[in-house]
Every structure is written in structure tokens, then in C-alpha cells.
C-alpha positions in Angstrom: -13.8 -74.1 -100.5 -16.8 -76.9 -100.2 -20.4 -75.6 -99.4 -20.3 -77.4 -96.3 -16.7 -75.0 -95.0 -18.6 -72.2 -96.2 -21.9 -72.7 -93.8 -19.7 -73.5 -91.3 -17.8 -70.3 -91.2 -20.9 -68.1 -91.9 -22.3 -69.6 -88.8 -19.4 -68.7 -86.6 -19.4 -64.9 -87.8 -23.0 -65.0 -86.8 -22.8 -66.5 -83.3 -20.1 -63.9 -82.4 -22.3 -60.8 -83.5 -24.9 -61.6 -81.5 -22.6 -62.3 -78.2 -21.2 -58.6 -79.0 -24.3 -57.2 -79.6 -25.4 -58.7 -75.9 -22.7 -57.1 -74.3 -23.4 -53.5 -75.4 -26.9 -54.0 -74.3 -25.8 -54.3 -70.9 -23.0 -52.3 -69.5 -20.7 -53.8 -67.0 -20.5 -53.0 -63.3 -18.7 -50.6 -62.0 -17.6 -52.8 -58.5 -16.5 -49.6 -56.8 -19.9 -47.7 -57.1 -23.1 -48.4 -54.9 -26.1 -48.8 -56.8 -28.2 -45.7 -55.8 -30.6 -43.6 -57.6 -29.0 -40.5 -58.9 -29.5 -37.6 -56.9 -32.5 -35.5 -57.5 -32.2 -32.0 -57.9 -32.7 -29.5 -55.0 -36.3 -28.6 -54.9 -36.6 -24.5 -55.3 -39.5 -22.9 -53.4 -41.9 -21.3 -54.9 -42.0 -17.2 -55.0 -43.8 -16.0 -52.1 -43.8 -19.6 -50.0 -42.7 -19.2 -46.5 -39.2 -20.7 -45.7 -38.1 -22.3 -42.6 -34.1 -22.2 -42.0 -32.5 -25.4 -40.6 -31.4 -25.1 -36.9 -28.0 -25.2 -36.1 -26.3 -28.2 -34.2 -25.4 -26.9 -29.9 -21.4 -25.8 -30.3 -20.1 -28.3 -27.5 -18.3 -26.7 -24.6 -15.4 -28.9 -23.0 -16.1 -28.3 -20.0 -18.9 -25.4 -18.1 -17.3 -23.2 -16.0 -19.5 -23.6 -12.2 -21.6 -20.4 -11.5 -19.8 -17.7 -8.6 -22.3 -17.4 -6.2 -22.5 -15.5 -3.3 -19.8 -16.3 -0.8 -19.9 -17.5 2.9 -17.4 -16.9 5.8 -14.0 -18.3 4.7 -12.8 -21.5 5.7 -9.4 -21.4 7.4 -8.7 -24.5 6.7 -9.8 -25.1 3.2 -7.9 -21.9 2.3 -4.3 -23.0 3.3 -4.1 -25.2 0.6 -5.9 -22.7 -1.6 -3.4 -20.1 -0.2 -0.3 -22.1 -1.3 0.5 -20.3 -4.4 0.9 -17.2 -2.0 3.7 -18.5 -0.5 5.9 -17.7 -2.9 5.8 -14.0 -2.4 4.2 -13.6 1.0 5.4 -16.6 2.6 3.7 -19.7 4.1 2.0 -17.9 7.0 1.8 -14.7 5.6 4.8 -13.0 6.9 7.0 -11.7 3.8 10.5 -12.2 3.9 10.9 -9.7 0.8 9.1 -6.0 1.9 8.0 -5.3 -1.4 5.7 -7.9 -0.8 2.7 -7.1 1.8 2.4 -9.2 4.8 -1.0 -10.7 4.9 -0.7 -12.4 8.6 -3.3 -10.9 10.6 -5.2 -8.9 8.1 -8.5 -9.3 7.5 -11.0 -11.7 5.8 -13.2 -9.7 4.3 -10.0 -7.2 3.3 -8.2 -9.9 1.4 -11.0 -11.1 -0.2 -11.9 -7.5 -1.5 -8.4 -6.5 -2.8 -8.1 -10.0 -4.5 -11.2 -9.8 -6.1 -10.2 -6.1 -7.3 -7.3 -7.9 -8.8 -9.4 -9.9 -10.5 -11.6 -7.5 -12.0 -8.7 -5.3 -13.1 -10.0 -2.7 -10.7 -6.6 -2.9 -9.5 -4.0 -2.8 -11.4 -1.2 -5.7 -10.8 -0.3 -8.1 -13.8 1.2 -10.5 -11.3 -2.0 -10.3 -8.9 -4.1 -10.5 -11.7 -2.8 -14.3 -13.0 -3.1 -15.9 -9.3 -7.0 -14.2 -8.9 -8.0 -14.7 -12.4 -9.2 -18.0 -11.6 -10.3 -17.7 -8.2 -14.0 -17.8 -7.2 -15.6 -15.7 -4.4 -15.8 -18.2 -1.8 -11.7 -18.9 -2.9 -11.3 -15.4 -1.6 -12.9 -15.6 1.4 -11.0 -19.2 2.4 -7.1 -17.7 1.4 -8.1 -14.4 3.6 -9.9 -16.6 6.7 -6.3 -18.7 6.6 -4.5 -15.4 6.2 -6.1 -13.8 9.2 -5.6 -16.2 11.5 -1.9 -15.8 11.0 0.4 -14.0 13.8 2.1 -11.2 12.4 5.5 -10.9 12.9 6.4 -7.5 14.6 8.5 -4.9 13.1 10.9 -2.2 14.1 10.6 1.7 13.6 13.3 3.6 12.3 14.6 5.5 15.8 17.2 7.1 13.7 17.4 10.8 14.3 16.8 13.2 11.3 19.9 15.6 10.4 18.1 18.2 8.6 15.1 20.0 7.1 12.1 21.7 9.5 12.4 18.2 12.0 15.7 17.9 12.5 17.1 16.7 15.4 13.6 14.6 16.0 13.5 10.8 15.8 12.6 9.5 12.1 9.1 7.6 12.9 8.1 10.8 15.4 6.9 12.3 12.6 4.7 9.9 10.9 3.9 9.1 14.6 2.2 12.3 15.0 0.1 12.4 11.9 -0.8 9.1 12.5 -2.3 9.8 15.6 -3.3 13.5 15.0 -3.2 14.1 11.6 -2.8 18.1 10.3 -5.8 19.7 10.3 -4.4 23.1 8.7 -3.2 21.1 5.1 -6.4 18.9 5.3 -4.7 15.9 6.6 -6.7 13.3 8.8 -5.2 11.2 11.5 -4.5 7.4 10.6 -5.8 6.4 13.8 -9.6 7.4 13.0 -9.5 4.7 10.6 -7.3 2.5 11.2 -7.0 2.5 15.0 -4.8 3.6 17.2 -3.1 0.3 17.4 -3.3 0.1 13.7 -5.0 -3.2 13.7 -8.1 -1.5 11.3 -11.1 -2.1 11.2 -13.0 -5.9 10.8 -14.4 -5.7 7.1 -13.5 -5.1 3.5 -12.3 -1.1 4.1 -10.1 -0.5 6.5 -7.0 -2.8 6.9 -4.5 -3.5 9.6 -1.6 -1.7 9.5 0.8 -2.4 11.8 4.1 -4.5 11.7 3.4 -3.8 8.1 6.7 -3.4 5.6 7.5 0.1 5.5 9.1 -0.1 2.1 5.9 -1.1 0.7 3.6 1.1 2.7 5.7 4.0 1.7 4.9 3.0 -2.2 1.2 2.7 -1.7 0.9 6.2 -0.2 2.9 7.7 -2.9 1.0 6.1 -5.5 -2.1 7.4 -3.5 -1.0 10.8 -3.6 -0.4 10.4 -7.2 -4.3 10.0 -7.5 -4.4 6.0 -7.2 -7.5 4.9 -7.0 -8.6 1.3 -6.4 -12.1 0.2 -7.4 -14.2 1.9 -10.0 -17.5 4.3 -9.3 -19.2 3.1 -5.9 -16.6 0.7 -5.8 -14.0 2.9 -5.8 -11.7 3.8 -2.9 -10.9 7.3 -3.5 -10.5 8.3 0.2 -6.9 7.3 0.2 -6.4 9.7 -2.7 -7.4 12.8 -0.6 -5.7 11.8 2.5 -2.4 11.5 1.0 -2.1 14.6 -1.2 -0.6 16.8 0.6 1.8 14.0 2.7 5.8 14.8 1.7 8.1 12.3 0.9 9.8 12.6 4.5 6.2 12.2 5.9 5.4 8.8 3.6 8.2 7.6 4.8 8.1 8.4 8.6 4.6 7.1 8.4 5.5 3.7 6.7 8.5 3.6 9.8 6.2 4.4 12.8 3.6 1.6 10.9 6.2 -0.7 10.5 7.3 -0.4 14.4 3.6 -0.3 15.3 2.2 -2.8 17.2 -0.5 -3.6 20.0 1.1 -4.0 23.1 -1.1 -7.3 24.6 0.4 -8.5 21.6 4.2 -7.9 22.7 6.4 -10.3 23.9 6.9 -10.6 27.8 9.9 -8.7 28.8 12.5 -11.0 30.2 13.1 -10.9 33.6 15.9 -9.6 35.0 18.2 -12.0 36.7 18.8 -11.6 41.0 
């Protein structure tokens, strides 16, 4: 090999080790990773220094629920569309086809509006009851038993059947319920209906004493043997305990005489003319 080959190859050696060395001197990008400082480590307070926590972010809430506040005389009209889910049980207008289910036509505002929001509370106890209140307000209440109230009842019929046996035989089935209703029985601590409820059984305007009449006897006859069972709706002042005491001592032919004569009972302004007779 000539000198002249010899330089020439030594040169080439040399201009390739110094590219090389250039390219370990500076490391390639990495075209996936920002160029940021790396992170500095967590600064640890000193013992003794006072340390302020972070406040937490507000949980969001879909949607706030409006307050309940105090309710006003019900709206008749507003509540028949809020009394539509009613129907199903107690009819359009109130008047139950089925007499497990109370009739509501005619009853009271302020009585509906209690009982539902009893229902509500869990104060009384009715799974069913309890669904279609849970997500009533106060003023609800009040508009479903304004619309309920202004309802005609329809009237019902007591059961003139005659009893066969037992200490009333031989009397008429509602004539006994008919005279504790009206008189009560003083000597087993029994008070008469009527004080309460009136003599017409149309109660009393408010959230305590309910009408009565044209009511299902069926039903009636399984809320006063649940009251003499010790049912009591309402809890501490709330409570309505009086029903408890009243029906104690009540048999099961006097329930159900009384839930007859209630069912038959009716105001007479409120009867229909009598049809005259032809001449």
C-alpha cells in the first residue's frame, strides 16, 4: 500500500470517531416525552410547624330537593290531578268500588292530609300508602284532600238482616251498632260514636275526627279490630290512642254491626227525594 492510500484511510477512521463521539454527547429525543423539569420532591414540614389541610371540592347534588314548608288551604283544583294516582284504589271521585279500600268522597281536608302525611312518616303503617306519600309535600296533601272533600259520597246500605242467635237475636243486624253509636255502654267503658263523630256521622271539620258515614263496612269493621288490638296511629303527642280505648271492649258482632249501621248512615238533607207516587 502507497503512503498516499495509507493517509487517506487514517483520515477516514478519524473523521468517523469524532461523528460518534458527537452523538454520545448528545442523547436523542425522546418525541413522545414533554420536555419538563423533573419533579421535585414533596417538601416535608418541619417538626413542630403548623399544617393547614387542603379543602375538599363541594360533592355535587343532581338535583336539591325544594324545602316543605308550611302548608295553606288545599286547592281543589290543583289536587285532582295530584289525586290521580288515587284512582286506582279509591276511584276517580273518591268513591271505592272495592270496600277494602276507604272511600275518601266527602271526608275531610285537613283529615286526608293528616293520615297521608302519617303514611309518610311511617307513623302509620301501610307499605302501599307509604310509596304514593313518600314523595308528597305538605301542601300535596292538603290539594288531594281539598279535591277529595268536595266529592259526593255515594250512600250505602245497612245490613237489615235479622240476627238468629246469641244475647240479640231476633233484633235487626245494624240495631246494635246503631245503639252504641248513638249511646254507647257506659257500664263496659264504651263511649257513643255520635260525641265524636256526630250523629249523622259526618265528623268533625279538621284533622281528628273523620266522617263516617256511607263508609265501607268491611273496611270499618278491620280498623276497629285492629284498634282494639292496641293500634295506634301517630307517635307521642301525635299519637291517636283514643281509638285504642274506645274499641277494647267492642265484640266481633258489635264491630260489625257498627261498621253496618255506618255503612247505611247517612244525613237525610243529603237523601235522595222520594219519588212520587203516581195518581
Amino acid at each position: 500500500m502507497t503512503l498516499k492510500r495509507i493517509l487517506a484511510v487514517g483520515a477516514m477512521f478519524a473523521l468517523a470517531g469524532a461523528a460518534l463521539a458527537q452523538t454520545a454527547q448528545a442523547p436523542a429525543a425522546t418525541p413522545t416525552e414533554p420536555a419538563a423539569a423533573a419533579t421535585a420532591p414533596a417538601a416535608v414540614p418541619a417538626p413542630g410547624a403548623e399544617v393547614t389541610p387542603t379543602a375538599e371540592a363541594a360533592v355535587a347534588v343532581a338535583a336539591a330537593l325544594p324545602a316543605d314548608g308550611p302548608a295553606v288551604p288545599g286547592n281543589a283544583q290543583a289536587g285532582e290531578s295530584k289525586a290521580a294516582a288515587c284512582a286506582a284504589c279509591h276511584s276517580a271521585d273518591g268513591n271505592s268500588a272495592d270496600p277494602q279500600y276507604p272511600k275518601l268522597a266527602g271526608q275531610h281536608e285537613r283529615y286526608i292530609a293528616r293520615q297521608l302525611a302519617l303514611y309518610k312518616s311511617g307513623e302509620r303503617d301501610n307499605a302501599i300508602m307509604l310509596g304514593f306519600a313518600a314523595t308528597l309535600s305538605s301542601q300535596d296533601m292538603r290539594d288531594i284532600g281539598a279535591y277529595f272533600a268536595q266529592q259526593a259520597v255515594t250512600p250505602g246500605v245497612a245490613d237489615e238482616s235479622l240476627i238468629a242467635e246469641g244475647p240479640n237475636a231476633g233484633r235487626k243486624f245494624y240495631a246494635v251498632g246503631e245503639k252504641l253509636y248513638r249511646s254507647g255502654d257506659a257500664a263496659r267503658g264504651i263511649p257513643a260514636c255520635a260525641a265524636c263523630h256526630g250523629p249523622t256521622g259526618s265528623g268533625v271539620p279538621g284533622p281528628t275526627w273523620p266522617a263516617l258515614h256511607a263508609q265501607h263496612a268491611q273496611y270499618t269493621a278491620v280498623q276497629l279490630r285492629a284498634f282494639r288490638d292496641g293500634a295506634v296511629w301517630g307517635k307521642d303527642a301525635n299519637a291517636n290512642a283514643i281509638m285504642a280505648g274506645v274499641a277494647r271492649n267492642l265484640t266481633d258482632e258489635e264491630i260489625d254491626s257498627l261498621a253496618s249501621y255506618m255503612q247505611g248512615l247517612h244525613n237525610v238533607i243529603d237523601a235522595p227525594p222520594a219519588k212520587t207516587a203516581a195518581r
